[in-house]
Every structure is written in C-alpha cells, then in structure tokens.
N, C-alpha and C positions, 0 to 999 in steps of 0.2 A: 504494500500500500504506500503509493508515494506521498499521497495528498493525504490529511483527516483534518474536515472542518467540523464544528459544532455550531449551532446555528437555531433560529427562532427563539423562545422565551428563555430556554434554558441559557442562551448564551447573552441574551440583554439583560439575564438577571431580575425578571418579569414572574416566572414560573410558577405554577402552583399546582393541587395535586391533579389536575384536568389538563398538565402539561404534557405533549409530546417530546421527546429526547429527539431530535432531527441532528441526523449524521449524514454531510457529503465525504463521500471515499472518490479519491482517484487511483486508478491500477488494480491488480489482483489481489482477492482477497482471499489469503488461506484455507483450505476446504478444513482444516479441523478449528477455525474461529468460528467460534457461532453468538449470535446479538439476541439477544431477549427483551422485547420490549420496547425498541427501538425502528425511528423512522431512515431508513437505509436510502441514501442517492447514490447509485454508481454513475458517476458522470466518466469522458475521457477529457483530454486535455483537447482533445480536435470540438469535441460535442459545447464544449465552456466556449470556444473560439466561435464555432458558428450562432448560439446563444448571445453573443458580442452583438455577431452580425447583424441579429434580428432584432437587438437594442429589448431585449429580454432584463425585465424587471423584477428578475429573479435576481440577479447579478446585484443590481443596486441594492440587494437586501442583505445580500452576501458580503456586498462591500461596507455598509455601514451596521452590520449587526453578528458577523459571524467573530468564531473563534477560531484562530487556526491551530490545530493540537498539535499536526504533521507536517511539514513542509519543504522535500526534500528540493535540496536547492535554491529556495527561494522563489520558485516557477508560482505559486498561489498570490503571495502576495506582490510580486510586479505585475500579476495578472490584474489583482483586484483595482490596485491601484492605476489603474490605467480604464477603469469603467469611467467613463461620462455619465451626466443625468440624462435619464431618458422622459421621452411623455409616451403614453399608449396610442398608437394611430388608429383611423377611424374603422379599420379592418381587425386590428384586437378590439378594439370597443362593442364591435357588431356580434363577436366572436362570444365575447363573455355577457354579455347583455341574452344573447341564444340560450349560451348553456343554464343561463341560470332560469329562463324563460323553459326551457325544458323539465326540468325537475321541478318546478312550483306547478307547471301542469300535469303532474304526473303524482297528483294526492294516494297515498296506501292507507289502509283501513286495516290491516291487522298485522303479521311477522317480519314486514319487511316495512314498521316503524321506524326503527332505531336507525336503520341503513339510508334511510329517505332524510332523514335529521342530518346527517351526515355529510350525505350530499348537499343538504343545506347549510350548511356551516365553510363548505369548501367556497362552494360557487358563488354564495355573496360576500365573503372574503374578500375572492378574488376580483370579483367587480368593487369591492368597495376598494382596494387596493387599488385599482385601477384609477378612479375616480379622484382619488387622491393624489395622484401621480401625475393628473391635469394640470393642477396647478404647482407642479412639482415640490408636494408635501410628503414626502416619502416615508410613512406609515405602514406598519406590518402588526403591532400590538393590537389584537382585535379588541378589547378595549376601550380604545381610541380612535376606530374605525370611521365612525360614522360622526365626530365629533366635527368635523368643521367641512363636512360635504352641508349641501343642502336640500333633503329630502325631504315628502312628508313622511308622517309618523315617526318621526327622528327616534323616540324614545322605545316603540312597540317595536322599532328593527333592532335596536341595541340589545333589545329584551329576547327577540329571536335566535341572534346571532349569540348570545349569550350560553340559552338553553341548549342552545343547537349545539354547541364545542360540548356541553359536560354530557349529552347523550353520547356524539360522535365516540369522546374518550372513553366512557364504560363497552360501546358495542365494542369497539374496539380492540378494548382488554379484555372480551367475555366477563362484564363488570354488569349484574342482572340491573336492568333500568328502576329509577325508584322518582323520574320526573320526567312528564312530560306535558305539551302545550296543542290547543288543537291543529292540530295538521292542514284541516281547510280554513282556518283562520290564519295561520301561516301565508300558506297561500294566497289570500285575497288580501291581505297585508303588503306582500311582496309586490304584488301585480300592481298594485294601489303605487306605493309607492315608487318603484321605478321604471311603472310605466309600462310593465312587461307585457309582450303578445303572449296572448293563450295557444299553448303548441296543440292540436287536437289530433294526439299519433299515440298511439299504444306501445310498450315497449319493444318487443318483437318488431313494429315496425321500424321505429329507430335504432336496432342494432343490424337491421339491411343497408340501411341508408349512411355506407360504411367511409359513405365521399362527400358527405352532408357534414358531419360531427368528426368533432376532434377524437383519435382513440381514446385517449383517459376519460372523456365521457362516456363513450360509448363502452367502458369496461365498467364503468361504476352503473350504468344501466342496466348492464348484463347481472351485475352482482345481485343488484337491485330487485331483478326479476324472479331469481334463483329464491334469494332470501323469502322475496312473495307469494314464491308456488306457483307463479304466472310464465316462467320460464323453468327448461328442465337441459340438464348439459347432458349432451352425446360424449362428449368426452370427459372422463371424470378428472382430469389434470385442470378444467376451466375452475370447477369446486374446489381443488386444493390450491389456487393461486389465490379465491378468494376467499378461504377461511382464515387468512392473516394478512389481514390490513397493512400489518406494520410493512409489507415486504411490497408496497402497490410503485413507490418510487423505484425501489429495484430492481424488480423483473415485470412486473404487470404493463408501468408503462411503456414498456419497451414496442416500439410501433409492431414488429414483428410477429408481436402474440396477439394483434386485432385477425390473425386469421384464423385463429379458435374462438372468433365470434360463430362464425357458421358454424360451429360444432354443436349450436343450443337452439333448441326449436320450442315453441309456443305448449304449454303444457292445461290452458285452456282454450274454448270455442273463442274464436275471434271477438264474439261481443261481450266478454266476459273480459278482454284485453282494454277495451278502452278508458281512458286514465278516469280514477274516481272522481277527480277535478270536477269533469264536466257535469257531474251528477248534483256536483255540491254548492254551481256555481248560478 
C-alpha cells in the first residue's frame, strides 16, 4: 500500500458514534489484511489524475479534510496540493438533482426501509455538497449542510438528512433500527423543497436503463430491490457484494461489476413494481 489517507469526520475530528471510519488506499493490499468496519476506497494514482480532470469535488474534500497516515514519496501530498477550487457544472448538477429525484420517487413500505434511508442520506448529501460548492463554500460536515444554501423547509431537511445518516449507520452495521420518520413525508418534503421531478419507473426498470444512470446508483437500486423482495439475483455473488456496505467504495463501484446488473430479474408482476410514491402522492 503506497498511499493510506483517513478522511470524512473521523479525520476533521467531527465524529460520533453514527461515524463512518472512511479509508482511501493506493496500490495493493495484502490478501491476509483484513478491515472490519470500515469505508474502503481503492483508488490508483492514474484514476486521482483523471478525477483532476473532471474537476471532481471529491479531491477538494481530500485536500482540505483528509489525513495522510501513508505517503510513500511524497506522490499524495504534491498531488493534493496542486487541486484548485472547483464549482459543479450544469451536467453534474442535472446528474445529482436525477439521482436524488430517483430515490425520493421510489417510497418502500416494509424491509427495504433502512436501505431507502440510506440512499437518502447519500444522495442529498451529495447534492447539498454540490450546492454549496456554487458559491465555493466547500462543506462536507453534514451538519452544516444545508446551513447557508437556501431552500424551503431549511429545518425538516436538516431533520431528514439527520435521521437518514443514524439509520444509514445501524443498516449498515446490522445495528437493529430503533428510529425512524415517514418515508412518504420524506418524500414530499424533498420534492417540495428542491424542486424535484417525480421519476414514474419501477426498479427493475431502472436497473435496464444501464446508459440513463450512473452505476453507483444503479447498484444501490439493485441493492434496494433485493432488500425489498421486489428484485431476486440470478447470480448469488450480486447478494454477497451487497450484504457489506462497508466494501461498496471498493469493489461495488467499480464500473465493471454494472454487468451483474443483468444477472437480477423482477421477483414481482410488473404492477406490483411501481414505486409506492405514486400511491402516496
């Protein structure tokens, strides 16, 4: 391992017990090291380079909020130090304004709660991260998120995004849920506030439309489907990539395993797929 950064709460010194441990690695990592509990990125030094290119505002979070533990040569930090501020263009905008318009249309009513929460806590994250980044306030403590955007319902999204991170962390640890908020009030909350179009597609249909969506959404849809009975994996390796969340930066994103989407097929009648959303709205 050449590279070991530490990074998100733990490394701003923010952290509490609904923290994730987020580890970026560079180079190979010993087959008898094993991580328990922990968010894994395996980046290379070509994939950080290209992420440059594309003026990825991951990097900016890495450069003002990471810890470098490993650093062979010195290659991390003239990397870091060499990021510019970026703003999000109107093609990520449209991008993460989608995904999160995808998941708030796609309400669950019973075992695939926890993982729809989940997904809610990533996706308006990352759009609130975005938004903030307009005016180049460069914010990553969810927290502070929605603190000087200007949305309506300012306070019932902080109250979202709040609940949504302490579900995300128990599904995540197989940690049994002991809170939660209504799901189609979520929903029309979200849509309220930012505006969102109502996506009218069932899951199964958005994990064909494999050139529409980004993969990490479309992996978290798949998960999403599995956990709600509403999808069933032909391949049983789809199930063991997502019964450990922690390992999704890893190997899940990796573009390559979007072709074990086709491997899951619909495990109800078509109208039994359409998102509860529209029932509720």
């Amino acid at each position: 391992m050449e590279i070991i950064l530490k990074y998100g709460s733990k490394a701003r010194g923010d952290s509490d017990s609904f923290s994730d441990s987020d580890i970026l690695i560079v180079g190979d990592i010993p087959k008898d090291i094993r991580f328990k509990n922990l968010d894994i990125a395996r980046y290379t030094k070509n994939r950080l380079e290209k992420l440059k290119e594309i003026k990825s505002l991951f990097l900016i979070h890495l450069r003002e909020e990471s810890v470098i533990l490993r650093d062979q040569n010195g290659w991390m930090d003239r990397f870091l130090r060499s990021i510019p501020n970026y703003t999000p263009d109107d093609a990520t905008l449209k991008m993460v304004y989608r995904n999160l318009s995808t998941i708030v249309s796609i309400v669950p009513c019973s075992s695939g709660l926890p993982c729809w929460f989940d997904m809610i806590f990533v996706f308006l994250r990352d759009l609130l991260i975005k938004l903030n980044a307009l005016n180049k306030n460069y914010v990553f403590a969810p927290e502070m998120l929605a603190d000087n955007i200007d949305i309506k319902n300012k306070e019932k999204v902080k109250k979202i995004l709040n609940i949504s991170r302490t579900i995300k962390t128990n599904y995540r640890n197989h940690v049994n849920q002991n809170i939660f908020i209504n799901p189609f009030e979520v929903s029309e909350v979200l849509h309220e506030s930012f505006d969102l179009d109502f996506i009218d597609i069932s899951c199964y249909e958005t994990i064909n439309k494999t050139n529409e969506f980004e993969p990490y959404l479309l992996l978290r849809i798949v998960e999403y489907g599995i956990r709600s009975g509403l999808l069933r994996s032909i391949d049983k390796r789809v199930e063991q990539f997502i019964e450990n969340p922690h390992r999704y930066s890893w190997e899940i994103k990796q573009e390559k395993w979007i072709n074990n989407i086709l491997m899951v097929e619909q495990n109800h009648s078509p109208d039994q797929l359409q998102p509860a959303a529209s029932a509720g709205r």
